[in-house]
BAVEX-80501 format. One record per residue: x, y, z of N, C-alpha, C in turn; residue in one letter. Coordinates in nm, 3 decimals, padded with zeros to 5 digits. Each point is the difference from the previous one (the first is absolute). Example, Ala and Ser with C-alpha at 12.3 -4.5 7.8 and 13.67 -1.06 7.14 Angstrom:
REM BAVEX-80501
REC    n.c1    n.c2    n.c3   ca.c1   ca.c2   ca.c3    c.c1    c.c2    c.c3 type
REC  01.319 -00.569  00.780 -00.089  00.119  00.000  00.090  00.120  00.000    A
REC -00.035  00.105 -00.072  00.082  00.119  00.006 -00.077  00.109  00.073    S
***
This chain:
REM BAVEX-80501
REC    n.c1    n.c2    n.c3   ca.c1   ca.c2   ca.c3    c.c1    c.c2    c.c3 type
REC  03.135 -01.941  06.372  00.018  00.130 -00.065 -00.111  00.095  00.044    X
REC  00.041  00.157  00.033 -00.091  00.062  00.072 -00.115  00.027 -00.149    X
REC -00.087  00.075  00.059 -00.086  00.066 -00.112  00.044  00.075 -00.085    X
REC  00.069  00.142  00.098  00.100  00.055 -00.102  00.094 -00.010 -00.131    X
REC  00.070 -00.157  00.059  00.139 -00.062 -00.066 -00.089 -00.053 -00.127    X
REC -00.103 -00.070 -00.005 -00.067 -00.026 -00.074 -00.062  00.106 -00.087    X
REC -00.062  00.088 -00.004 -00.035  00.108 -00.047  00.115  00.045 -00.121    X
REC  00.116  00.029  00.118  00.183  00.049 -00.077 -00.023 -00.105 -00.114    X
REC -00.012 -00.117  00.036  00.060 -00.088 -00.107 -00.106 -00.045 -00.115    X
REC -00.115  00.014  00.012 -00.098  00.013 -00.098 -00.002  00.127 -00.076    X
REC  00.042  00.172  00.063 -00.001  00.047 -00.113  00.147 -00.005 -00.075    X
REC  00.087 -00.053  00.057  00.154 -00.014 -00.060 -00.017 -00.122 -00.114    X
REC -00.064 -00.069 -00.009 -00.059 -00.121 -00.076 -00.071  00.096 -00.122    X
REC -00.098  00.075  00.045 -00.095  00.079 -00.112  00.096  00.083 -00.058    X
REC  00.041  00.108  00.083  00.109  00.067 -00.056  00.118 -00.058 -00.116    X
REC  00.038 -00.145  00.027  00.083 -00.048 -00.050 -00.069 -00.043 -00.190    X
REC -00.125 -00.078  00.044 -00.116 -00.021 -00.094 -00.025  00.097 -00.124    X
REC -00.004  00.123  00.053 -00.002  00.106 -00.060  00.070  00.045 -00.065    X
REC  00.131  00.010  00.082  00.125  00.054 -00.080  00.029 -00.099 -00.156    X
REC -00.013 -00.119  00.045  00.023 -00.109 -00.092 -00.044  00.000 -00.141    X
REC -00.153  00.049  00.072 -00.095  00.044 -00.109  00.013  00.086 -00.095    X
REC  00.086  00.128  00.047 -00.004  00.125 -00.047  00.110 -00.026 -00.098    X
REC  00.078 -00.045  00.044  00.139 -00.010 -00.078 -00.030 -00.134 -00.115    X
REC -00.072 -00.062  00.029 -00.027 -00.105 -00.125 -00.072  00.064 -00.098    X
REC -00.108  00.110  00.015 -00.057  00.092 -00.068  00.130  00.100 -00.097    X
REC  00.087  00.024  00.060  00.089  00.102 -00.062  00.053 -00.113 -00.136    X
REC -00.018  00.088 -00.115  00.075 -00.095 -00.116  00.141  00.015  00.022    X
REC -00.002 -00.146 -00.028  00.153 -00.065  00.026  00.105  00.108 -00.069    X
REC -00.057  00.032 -00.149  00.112  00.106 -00.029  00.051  00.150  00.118    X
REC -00.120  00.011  00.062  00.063  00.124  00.111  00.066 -00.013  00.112    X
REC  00.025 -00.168  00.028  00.050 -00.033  00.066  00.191 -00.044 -00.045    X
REC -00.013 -00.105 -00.096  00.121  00.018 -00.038  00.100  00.047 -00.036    X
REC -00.062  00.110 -00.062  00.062  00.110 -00.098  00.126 -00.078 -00.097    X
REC -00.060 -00.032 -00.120  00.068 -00.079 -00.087  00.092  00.037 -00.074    X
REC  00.033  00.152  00.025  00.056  00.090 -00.078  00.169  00.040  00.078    X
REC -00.033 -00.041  00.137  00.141  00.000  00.108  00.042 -00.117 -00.047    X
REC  00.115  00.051 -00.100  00.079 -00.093 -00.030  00.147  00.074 -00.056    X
REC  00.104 -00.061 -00.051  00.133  00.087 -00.049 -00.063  00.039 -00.143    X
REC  00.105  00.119 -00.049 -00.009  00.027 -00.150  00.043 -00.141 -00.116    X
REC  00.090 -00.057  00.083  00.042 -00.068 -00.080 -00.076 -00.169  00.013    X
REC -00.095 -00.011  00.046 -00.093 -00.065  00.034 -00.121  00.008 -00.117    X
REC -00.035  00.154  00.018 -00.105  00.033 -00.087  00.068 -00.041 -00.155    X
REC  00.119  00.011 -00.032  00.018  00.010 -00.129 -00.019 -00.158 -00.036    X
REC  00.059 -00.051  00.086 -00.038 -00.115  00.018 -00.081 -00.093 -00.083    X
REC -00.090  00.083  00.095 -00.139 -00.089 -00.038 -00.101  00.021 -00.122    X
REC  00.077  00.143 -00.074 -00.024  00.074 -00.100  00.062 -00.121 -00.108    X
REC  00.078  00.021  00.007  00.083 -00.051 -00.095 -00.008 -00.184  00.022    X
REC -00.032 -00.058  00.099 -00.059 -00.116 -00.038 -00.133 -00.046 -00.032    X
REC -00.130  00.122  00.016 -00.091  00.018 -00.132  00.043  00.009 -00.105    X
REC  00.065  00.111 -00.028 -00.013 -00.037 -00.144  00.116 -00.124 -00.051    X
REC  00.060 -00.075  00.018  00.008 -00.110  00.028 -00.073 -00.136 -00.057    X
REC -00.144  00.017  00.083 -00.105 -00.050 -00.055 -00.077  00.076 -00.080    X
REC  00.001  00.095 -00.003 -00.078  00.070 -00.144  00.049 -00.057 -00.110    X
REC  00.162  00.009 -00.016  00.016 -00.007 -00.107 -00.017 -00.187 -00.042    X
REC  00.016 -00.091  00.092  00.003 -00.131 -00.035 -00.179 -00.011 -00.031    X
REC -00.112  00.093  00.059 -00.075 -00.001 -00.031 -00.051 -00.092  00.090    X
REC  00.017  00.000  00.132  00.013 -00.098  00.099 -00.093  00.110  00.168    X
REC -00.047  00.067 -00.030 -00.012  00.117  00.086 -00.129 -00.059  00.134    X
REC  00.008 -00.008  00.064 -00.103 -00.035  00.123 -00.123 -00.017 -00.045    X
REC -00.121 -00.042  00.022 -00.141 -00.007  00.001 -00.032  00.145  00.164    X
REC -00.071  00.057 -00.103 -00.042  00.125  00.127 -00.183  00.001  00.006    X
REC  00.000 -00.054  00.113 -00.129  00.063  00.053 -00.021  00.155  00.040    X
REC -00.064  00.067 -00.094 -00.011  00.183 -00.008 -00.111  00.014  00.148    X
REC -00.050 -00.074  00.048 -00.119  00.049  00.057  00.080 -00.017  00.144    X
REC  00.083 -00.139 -00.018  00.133  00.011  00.161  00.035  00.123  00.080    X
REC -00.028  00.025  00.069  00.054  00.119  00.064 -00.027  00.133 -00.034    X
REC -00.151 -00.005 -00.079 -00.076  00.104 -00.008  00.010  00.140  00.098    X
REC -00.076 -00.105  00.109 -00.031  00.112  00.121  00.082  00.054  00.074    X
REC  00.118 -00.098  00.019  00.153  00.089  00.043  00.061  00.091 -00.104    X
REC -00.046  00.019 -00.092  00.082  00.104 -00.106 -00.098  00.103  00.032    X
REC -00.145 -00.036  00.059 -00.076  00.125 -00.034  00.038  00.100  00.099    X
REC  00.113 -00.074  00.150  00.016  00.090  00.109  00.120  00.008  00.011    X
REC  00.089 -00.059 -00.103  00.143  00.091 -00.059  00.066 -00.073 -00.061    X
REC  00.130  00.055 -00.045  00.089 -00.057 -00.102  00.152 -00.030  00.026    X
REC  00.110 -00.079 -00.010  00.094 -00.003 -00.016  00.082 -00.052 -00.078    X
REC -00.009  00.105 -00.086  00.133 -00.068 -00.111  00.125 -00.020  00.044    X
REC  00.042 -00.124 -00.099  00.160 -00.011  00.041  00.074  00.074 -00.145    X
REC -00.046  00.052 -00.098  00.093  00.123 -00.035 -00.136  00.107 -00.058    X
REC  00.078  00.067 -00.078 -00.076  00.152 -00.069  00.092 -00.049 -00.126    X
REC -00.073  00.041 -00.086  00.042  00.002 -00.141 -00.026  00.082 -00.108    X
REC  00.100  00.087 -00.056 -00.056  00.068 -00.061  00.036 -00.076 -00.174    X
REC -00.097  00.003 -00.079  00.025 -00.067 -00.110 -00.034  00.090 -00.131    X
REC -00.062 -00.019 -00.079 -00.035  00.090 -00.163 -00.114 -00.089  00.050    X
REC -00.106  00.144 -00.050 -00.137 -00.063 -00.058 -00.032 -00.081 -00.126    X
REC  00.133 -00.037 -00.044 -00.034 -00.081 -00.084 -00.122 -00.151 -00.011    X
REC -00.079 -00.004 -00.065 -00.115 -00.127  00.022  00.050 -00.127  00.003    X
REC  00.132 -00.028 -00.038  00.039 -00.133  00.038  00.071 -00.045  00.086    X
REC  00.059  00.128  00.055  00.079  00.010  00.145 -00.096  00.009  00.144    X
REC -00.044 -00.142  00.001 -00.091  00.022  00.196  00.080 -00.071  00.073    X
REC  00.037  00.068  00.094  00.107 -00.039  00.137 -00.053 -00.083  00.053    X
REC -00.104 -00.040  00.019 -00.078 -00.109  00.132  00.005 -00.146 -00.136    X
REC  00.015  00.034 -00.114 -00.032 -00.134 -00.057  00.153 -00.059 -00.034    X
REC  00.098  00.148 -00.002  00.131 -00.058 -00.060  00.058 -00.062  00.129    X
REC -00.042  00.037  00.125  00.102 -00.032  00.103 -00.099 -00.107  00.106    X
REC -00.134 -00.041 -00.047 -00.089 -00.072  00.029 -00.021  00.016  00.151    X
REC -00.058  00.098  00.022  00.000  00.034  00.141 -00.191  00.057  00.021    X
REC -00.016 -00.069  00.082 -00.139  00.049  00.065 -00.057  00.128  00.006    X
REC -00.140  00.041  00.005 -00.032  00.137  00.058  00.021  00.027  00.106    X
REC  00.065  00.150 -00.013  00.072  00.017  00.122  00.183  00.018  00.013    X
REC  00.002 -00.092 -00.038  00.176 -00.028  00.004  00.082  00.127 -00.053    X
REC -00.067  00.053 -00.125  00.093  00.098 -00.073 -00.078  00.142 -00.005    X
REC  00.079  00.117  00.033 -00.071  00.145 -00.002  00.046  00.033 -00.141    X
REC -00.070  00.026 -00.124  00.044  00.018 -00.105  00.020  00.130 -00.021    X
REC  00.096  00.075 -00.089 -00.074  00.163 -00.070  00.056 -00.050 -00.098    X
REC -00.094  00.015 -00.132  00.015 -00.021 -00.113  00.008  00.166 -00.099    X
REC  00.081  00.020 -00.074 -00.014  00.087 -00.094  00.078 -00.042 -00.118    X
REC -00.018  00.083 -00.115  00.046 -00.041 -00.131  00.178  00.072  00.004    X
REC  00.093 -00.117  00.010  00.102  00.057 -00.014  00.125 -00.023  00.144    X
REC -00.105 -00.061  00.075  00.047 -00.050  00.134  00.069  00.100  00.112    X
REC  00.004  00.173  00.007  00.046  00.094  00.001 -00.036  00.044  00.136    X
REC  00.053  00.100  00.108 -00.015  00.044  00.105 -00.047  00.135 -00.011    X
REC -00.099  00.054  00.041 -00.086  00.108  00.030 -00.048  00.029  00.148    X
REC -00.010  00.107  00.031 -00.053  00.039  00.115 -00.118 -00.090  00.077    X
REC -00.085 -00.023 -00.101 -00.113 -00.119  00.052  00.034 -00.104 -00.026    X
REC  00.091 -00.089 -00.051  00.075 -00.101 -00.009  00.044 -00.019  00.137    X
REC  00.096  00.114  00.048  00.100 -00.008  00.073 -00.084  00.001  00.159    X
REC -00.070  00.081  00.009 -00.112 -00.013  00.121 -00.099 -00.133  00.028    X
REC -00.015 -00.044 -00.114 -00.060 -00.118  00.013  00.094 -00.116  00.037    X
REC  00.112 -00.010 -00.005  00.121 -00.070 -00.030  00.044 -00.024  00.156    X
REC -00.006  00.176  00.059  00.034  00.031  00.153 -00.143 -00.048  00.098    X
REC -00.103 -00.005 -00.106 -00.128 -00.076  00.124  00.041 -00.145 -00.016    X
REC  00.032 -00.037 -00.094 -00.013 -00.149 -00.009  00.119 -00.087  00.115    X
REC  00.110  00.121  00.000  00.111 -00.079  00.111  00.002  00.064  00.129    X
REC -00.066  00.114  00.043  00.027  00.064  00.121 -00.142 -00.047  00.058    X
REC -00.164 -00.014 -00.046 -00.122 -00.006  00.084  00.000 -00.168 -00.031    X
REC  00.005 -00.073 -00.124 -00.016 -00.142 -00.061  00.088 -00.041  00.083    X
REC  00.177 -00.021 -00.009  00.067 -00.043  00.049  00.109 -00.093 -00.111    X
REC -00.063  00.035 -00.130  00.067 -00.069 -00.074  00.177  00.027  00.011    X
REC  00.044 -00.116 -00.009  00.180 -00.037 -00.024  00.096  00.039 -00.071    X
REC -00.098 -00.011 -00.149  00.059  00.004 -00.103 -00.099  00.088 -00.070    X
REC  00.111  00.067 -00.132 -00.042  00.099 -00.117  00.044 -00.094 -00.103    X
REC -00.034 -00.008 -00.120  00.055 -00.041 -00.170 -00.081  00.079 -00.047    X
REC  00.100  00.031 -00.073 -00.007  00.102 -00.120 -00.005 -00.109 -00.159    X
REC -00.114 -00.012 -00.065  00.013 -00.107 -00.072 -00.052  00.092 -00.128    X
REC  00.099 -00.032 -00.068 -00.006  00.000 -00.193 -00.056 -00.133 -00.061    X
REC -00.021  00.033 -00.126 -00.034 -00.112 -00.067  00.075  00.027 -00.140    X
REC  00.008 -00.136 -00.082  00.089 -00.004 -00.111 -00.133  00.083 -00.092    X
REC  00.049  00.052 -00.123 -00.055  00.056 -00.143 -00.083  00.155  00.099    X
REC  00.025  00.037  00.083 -00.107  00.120  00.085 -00.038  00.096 -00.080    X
REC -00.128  00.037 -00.054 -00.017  00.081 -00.085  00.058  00.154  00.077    X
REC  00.007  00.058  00.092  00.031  00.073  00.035  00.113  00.053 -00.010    X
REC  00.094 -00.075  00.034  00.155  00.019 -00.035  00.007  00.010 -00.144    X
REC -00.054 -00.085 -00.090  00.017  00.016 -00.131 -00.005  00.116 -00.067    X
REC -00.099  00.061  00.011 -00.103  00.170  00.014  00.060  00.070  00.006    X
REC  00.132  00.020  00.132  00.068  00.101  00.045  00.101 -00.068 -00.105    X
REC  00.107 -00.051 -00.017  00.103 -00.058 -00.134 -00.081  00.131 -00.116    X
REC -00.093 -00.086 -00.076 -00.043  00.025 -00.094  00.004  00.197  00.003    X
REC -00.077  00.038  00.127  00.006  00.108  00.019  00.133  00.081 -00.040    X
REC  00.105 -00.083  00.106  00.123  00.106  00.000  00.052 -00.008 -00.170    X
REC -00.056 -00.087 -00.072  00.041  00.028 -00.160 -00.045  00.097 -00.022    X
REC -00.146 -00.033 -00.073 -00.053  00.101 -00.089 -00.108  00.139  00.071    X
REC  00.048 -00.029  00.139 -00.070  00.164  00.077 -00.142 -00.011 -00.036    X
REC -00.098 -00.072 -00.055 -00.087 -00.013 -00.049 -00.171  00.029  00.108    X
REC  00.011  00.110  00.064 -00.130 -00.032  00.123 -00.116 -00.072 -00.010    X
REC -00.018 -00.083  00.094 -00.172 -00.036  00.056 -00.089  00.047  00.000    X
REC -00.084 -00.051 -00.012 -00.132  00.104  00.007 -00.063 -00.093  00.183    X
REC -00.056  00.124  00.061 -00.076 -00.006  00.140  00.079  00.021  00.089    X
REC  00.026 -00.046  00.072  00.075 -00.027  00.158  00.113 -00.088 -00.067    X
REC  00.001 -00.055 -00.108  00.142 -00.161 -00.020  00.100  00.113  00.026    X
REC  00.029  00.089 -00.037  00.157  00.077  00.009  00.052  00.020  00.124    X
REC -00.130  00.005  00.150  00.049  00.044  00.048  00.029 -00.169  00.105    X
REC -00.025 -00.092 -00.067  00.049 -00.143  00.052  00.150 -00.019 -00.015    X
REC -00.017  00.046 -00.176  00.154 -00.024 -00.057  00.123  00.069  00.055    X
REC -00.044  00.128  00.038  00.079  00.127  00.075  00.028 -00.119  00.154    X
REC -00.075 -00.063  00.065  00.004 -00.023  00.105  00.115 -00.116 -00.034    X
REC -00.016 -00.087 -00.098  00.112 -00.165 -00.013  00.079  00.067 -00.075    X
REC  00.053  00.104 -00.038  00.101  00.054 -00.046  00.144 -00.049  00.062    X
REC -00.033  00.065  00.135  00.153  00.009  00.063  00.065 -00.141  00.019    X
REC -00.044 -00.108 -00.009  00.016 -00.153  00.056  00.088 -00.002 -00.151    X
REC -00.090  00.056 -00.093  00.039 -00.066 -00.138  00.097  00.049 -00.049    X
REC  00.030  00.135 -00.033  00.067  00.088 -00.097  00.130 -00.075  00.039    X
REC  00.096  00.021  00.134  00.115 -00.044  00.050  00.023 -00.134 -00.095    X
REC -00.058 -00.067 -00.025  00.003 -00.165 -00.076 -00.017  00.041 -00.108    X
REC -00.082  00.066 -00.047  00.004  00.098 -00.187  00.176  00.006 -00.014    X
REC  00.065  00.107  00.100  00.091  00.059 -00.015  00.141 -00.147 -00.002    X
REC -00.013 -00.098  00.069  00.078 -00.075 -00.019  00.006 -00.119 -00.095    X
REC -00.113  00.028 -00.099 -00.012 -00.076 -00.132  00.038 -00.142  00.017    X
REC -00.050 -00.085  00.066  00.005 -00.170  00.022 -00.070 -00.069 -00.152    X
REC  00.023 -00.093 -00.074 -00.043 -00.084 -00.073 -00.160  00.000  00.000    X
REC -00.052 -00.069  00.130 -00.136  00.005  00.014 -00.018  00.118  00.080    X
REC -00.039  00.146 -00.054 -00.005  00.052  00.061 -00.156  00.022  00.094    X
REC -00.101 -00.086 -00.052 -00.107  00.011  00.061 -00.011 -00.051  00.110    X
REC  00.050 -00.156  00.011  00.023 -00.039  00.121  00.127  00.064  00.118    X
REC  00.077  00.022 -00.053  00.090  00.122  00.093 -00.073  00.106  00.073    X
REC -00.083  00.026 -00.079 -00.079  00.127  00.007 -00.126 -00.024  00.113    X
REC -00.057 -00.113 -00.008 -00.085 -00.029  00.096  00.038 -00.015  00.141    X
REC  00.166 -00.093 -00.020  00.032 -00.033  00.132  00.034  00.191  00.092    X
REC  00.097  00.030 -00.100  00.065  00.114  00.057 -00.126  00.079  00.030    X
REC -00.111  00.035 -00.078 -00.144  00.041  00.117 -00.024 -00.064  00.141    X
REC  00.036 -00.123 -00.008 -00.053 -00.074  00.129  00.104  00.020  00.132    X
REC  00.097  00.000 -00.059  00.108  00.011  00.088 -00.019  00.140  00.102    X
REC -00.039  00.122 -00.136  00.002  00.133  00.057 -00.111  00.034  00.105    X
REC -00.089 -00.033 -00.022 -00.132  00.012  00.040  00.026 -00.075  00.166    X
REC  00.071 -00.124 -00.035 -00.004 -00.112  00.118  00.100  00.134  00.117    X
REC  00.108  00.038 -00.072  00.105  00.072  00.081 -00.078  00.140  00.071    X
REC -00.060  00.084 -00.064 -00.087  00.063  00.072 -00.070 -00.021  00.074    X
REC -00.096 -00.113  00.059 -00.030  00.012  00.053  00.037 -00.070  00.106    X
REC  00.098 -00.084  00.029  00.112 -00.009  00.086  00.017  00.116  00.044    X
REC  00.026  00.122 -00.041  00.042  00.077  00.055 -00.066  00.116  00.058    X
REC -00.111 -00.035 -00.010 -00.160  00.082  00.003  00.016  00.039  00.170    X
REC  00.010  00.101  00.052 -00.025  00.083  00.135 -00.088  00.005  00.006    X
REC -00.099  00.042  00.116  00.056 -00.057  00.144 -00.020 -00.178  00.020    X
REC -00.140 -00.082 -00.055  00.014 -00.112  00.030  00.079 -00.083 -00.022    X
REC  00.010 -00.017 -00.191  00.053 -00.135 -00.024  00.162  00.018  00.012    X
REC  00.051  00.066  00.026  00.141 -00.002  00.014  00.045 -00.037  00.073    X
REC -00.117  00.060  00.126  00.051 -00.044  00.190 -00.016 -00.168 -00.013    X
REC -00.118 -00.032 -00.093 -00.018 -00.106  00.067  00.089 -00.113 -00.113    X
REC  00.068  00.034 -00.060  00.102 -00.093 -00.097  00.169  00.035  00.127    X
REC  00.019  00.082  00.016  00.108  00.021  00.052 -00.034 -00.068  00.169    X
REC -00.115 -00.043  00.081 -00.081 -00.043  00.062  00.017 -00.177 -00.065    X
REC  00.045  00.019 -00.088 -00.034 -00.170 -00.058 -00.098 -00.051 -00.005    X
REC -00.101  00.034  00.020 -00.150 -00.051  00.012 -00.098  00.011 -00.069    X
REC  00.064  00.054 -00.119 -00.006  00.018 -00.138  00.096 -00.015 -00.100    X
REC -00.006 -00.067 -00.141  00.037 -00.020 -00.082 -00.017  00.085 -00.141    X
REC  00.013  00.048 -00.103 -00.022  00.045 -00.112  00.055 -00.068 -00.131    X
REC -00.015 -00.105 -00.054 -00.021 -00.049 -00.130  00.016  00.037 -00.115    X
REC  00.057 -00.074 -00.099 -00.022  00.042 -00.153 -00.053 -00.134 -00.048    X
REC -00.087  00.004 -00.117 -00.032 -00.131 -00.071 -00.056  00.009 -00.161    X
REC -00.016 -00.072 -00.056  00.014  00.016 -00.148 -00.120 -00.188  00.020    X
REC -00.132  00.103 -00.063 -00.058 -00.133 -00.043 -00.024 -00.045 -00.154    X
REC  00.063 -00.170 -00.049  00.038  00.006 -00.096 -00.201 -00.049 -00.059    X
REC -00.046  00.097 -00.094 -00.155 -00.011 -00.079  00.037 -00.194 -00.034    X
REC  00.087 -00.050 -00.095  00.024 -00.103 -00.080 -00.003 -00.126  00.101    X
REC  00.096  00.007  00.126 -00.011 -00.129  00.092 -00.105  00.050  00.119    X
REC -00.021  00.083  00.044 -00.038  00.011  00.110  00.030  00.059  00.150    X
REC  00.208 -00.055 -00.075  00.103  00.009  00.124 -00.021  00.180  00.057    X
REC  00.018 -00.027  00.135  00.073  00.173  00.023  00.158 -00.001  00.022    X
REC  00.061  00.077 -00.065  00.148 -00.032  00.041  00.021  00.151  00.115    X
REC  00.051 -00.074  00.106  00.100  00.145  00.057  00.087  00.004 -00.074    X
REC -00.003  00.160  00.010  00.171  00.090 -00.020  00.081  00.025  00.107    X
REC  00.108 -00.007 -00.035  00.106  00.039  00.034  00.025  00.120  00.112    X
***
């Protein structure tokens, strides 16, 4: 082998060394991207957390695992928008890691402009699959607006202008007087909320009609644990 050929093939060796190096350095999460997967995949795996949530059966998680790859990005496999309610946490009901789930939480589970933008970062820059739109059983929020459309009775602070906001999900289910009308009342919020933003221009629409997105309804029950989809 000349001097040259040797030379070629020692730095093609280093070069190779290197590369090896560099890419073993990159956290595995930026490499896999754990989040390229179907919608109906993600629900999946949603719904066989909670699964084990509810048997009370849920993984052993090392929090400190995969620290440093979260610190240089994220991929959820859905976005969730839920009620700030304190007993409703998405990562514990659907037992999923940091990382896994882009949450927006508000009281009432409802779509807003910053809802809805956050909703469009989480699936157009994140890459997330899937949206759920998740209620919970007894929601003080929904209740509020009921109670409201009785006795007209106003809030004091900012609550009115929450109630004004879970209005529209609700009243329609007021108006068709079901037995339980509270639980009617929660779902038919979830449903509405879920349908808007299905239909939300320019992103999430392209990318549901795109298939590469999903949009959800769910109802988490406070008493078992379960989340049930709707219909």
């Amino acid at each position: 082998m000349t001097e040259a050929g040797a030379g070629l093939n020692r730095r093609t060796f280093l070069e190779g060394v290197l590369a090896a190096t560099a890419l073993a350095a990159v956290p595995r999460a930026l490499r896999a991207m754990p989040n390229n997967i179907s919608p109906s995949t993600a629900l999946q795996r949603l719904m066989e957390g909670n699964a084990r949530y509810v048997r009370n059966q849920i993984d052993v998680k090392d929090f400190s695992a995969g620290r440093a790859a979260r610190a240089q990005a994220q991929y959820p496999i859905a976005a969730i928008l839920s009620c700030a309610d304190s007993r409703v946490a998405p990562e514990f009901i659907f037992d999923r890691d940091p990382g896994e789930l882009f949450v927006c939480r508000v009281a009432g589970n409802y779509m807003n402009v910053d809802i809805l933008a956050s909703l469009e970062y989480g699936v157009e820059v994140l890459g997330a699959p899937l949206i759920m739109v998740l209620g919970h059983t007894n929601c003080g929020a929904v209740k509020a607006v009921l109670q409201y459309e009785k006795d007209r009775k106003p809030l004091p602070g900012h609550l009115q202008m929450l109630l004004d906001a879970v209005s529209p999900g609700v009243v329609e289910a007021m108006r068709q007087g079901p037995t339980d009308q509270l639980d009617h009342a929660i779902e038919a919020n979830v449903r509405h909320n879920a349908q808007r933003i299905r239909q939300a221009h320019p992103v999430i629409a392209k990318a549901v009609v795109e298939k590469r997105l999903d949009v959800v309804s769910a109802v988490y029950e406070l008493a078992t644990g379960e989340v049930r989809l709707l219909k």
